[in-house]
N, C-alpha and C positions, 0 to 999 in steps of 0.2 A: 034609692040609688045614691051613692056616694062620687061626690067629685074626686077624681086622681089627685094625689096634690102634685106642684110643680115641681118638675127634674129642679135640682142645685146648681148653680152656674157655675160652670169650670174656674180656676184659679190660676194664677201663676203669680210669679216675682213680681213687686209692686213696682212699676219702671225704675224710681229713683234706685231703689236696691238694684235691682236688674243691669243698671247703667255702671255699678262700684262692682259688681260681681263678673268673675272670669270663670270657665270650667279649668284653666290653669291656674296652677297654686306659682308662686314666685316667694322667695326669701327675702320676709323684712326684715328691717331691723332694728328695735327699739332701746334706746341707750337713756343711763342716767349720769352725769360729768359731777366731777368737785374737782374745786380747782383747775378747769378747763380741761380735766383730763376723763375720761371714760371710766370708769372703774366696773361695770357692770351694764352687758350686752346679757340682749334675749335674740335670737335670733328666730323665726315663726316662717312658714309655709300659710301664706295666704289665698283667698281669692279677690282682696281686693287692689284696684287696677290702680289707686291712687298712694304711692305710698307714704303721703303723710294723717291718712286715716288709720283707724285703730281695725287691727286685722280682722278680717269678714270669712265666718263660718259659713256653712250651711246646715241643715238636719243632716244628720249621718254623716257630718265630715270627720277624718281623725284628725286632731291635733299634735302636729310631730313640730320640734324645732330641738335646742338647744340655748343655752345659758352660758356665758363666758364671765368669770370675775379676773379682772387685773388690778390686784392690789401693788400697792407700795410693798410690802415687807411678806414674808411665810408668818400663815397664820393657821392654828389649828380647830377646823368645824368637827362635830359633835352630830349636827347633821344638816343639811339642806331640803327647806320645804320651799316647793313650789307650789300657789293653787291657782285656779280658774275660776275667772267669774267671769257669767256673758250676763246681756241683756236678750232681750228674745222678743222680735216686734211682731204686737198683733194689729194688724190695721192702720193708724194711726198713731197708736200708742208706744212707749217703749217702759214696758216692765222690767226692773232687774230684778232678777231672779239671788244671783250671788253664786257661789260656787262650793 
């Protein structure tokens, strides 16, 4: 006779994440300045509630925003790369993965 082995325990958001995460996304906005002036905004659709944290995904969320450059002078791109890198936490850990 074989013992059953035991059902898995259910899971969810780890509190600390649970407490930065929203089911609403809200528009951050992350900027880089020279010369106290902005020259390039990212603008992001987040879930997280805090917004001087770095934007909060979830599994299957999409990533929508936009990118604003305000330069001093016209200048001619060739092209514009954007990428993504997350980290991805399992338990305690945070692995970056990269993008």
């Amino acid at each position: 006779m074989t013992t059953p082995e035991p059902e898995l325990p259910g899971y969810s958001l780890r509190p600390s994440l649970a407490s930065q995460a929203t089911a609403e996304r809200s528009e951050r906005v992350y900027s880089l300045e020279s010369k106290g002036r902005r020259w390039i905004s990212m603008f992001v659709k987040s879930r997280s509630t805090n917004p001087t944290l770095a934007p909060l995904f979830l599994e299957h969320d999409i990533i929508s925003g936009r990118v604003e450059l305000d330069l001093d002078k016209s200048e001619t791109f060739k092209a514009v790369t954007i990428s993504v890198s997350f980290v991805r936490l399992f338990g305690k850990r945070l692995i970056d993965i990269g993008g």
